[in-house]
KEKE-3310 file (N, C-alpha, C; in steps of 0.2 Angstrom, whole numbers, plus 5000, padded with zeros to 4 digits):
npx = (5004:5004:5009:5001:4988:4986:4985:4973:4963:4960:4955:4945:4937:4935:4930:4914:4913:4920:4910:4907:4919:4934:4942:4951:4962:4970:4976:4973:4975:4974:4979:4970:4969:4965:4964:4950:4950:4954:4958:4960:4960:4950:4937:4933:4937:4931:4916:4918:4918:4909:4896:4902:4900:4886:4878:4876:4861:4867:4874:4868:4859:4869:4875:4870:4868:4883:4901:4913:4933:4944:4961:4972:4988:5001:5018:5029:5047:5053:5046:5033)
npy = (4994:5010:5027:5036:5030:5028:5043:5046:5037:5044:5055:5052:5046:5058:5067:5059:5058:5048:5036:5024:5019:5013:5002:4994:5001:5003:5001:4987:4992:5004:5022:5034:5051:5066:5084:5079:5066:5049:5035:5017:5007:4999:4998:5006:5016:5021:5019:5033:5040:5038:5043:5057:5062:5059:5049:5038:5037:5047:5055:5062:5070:5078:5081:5094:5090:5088:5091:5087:5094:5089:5099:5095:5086:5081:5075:5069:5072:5059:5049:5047)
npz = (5000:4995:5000:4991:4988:5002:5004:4994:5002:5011:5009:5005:5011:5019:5014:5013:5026:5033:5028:5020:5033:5030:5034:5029:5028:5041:5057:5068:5081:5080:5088:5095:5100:5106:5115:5121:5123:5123:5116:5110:5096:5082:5083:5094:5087:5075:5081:5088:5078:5071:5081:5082:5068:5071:5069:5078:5092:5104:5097:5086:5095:5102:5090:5074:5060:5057:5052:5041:5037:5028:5026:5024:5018:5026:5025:5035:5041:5049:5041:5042)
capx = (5000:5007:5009:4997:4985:4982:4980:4966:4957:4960:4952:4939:4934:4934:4924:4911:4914:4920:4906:4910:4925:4938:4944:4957:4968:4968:4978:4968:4979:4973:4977:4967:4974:4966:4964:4945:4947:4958:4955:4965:4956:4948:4930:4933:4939:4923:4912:4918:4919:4898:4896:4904:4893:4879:4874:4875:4858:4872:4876:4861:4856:4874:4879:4865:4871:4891:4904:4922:4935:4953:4962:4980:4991:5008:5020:5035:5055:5054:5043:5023)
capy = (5000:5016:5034:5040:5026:5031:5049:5044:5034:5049:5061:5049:5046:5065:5069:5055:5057:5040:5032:5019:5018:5009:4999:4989:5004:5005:4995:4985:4996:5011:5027:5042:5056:5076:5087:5081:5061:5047:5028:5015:5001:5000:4997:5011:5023:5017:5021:5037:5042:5035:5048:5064:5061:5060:5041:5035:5041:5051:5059:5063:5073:5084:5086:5094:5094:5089:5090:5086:5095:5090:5101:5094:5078:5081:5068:5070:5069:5055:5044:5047)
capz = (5000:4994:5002:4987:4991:5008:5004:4991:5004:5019:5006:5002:5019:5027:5009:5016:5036:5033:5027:5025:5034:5025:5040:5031:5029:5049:5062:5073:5087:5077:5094:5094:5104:5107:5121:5125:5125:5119:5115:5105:5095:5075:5084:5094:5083:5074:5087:5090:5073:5070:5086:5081:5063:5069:5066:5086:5097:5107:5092:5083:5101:5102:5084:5070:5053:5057:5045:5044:5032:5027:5025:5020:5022:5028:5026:5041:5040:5050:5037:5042)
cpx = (5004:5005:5003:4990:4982:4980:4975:4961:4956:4954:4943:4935:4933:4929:4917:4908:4912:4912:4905:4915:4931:4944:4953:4964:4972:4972:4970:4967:4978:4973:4975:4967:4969:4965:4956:4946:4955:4957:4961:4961:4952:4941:4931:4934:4933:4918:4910:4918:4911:4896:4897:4900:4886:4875:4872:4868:4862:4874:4872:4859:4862:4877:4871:4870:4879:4893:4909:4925:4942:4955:4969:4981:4999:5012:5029:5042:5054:5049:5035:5021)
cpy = (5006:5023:5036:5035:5028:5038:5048:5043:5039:5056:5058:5050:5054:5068:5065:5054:5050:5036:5029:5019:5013:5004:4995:4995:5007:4999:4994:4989:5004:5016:5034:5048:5062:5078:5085:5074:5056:5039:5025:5007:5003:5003:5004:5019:5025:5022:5030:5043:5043:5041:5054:5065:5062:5052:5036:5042:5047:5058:5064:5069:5080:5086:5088:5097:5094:5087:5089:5089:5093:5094:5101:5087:5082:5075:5071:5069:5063:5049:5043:5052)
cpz = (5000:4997:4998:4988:4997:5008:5000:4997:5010:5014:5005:5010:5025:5021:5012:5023:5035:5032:5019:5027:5032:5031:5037:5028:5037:5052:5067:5079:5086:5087:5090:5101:5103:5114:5125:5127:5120:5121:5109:5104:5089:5077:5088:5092:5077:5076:5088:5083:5070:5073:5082:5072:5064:5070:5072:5087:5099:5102:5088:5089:5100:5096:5079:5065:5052:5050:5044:5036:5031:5024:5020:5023:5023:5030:5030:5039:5042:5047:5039:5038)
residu = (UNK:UNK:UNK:UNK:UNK:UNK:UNK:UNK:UNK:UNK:UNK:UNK:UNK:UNK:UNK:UNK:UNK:UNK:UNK:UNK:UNK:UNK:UNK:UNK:UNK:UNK:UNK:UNK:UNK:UNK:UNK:UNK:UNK:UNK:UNK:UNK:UNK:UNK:UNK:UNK:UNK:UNK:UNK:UNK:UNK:UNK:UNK:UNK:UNK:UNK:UNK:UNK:UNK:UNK:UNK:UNK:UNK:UNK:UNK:UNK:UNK:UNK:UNK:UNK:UNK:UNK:UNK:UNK:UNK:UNK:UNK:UNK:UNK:UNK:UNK:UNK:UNK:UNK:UNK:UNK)
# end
């Protein structure tokens, strides 16, 4: 799986809000890291992704109308 490969499918999936989620470009160990919460796990990342969409009860209640944008990909000196 190629660098340009995954930005396709990062681009496909923030155009979508992951829907569907393309799980097999994902570790199982997938970590998710910000300042309000952090969890590690595909399902979990999942879960919490369905959520902030909109597609969970939970979601559906605190979010109306969400949207997600990419902005850029940035690939690091040290190979990410």
């Amino acid at each position: 799986m190629g660098i340009q490969e995954l930005e396709r499918c990062l681009f496909r999936e923030y155009s979508t809000f992951f829907s569907p989620m393309e799980k097999a470009y994902y570790s199982n160990h997938v970590k998710f890291v910000d300042p309000m919460t952090s969890f590690v796990g595909i399902e979990n990342y999942e879960k919490n992704v369905d959520m902030l969409a909109g597609r969970t009860l939970l979601g559906s209640i605190l979010f109306k109308d969400p949207s997600i944008a990419l902005h850029t990909i940035e690939r690091l000196d040290d190979g990410r």
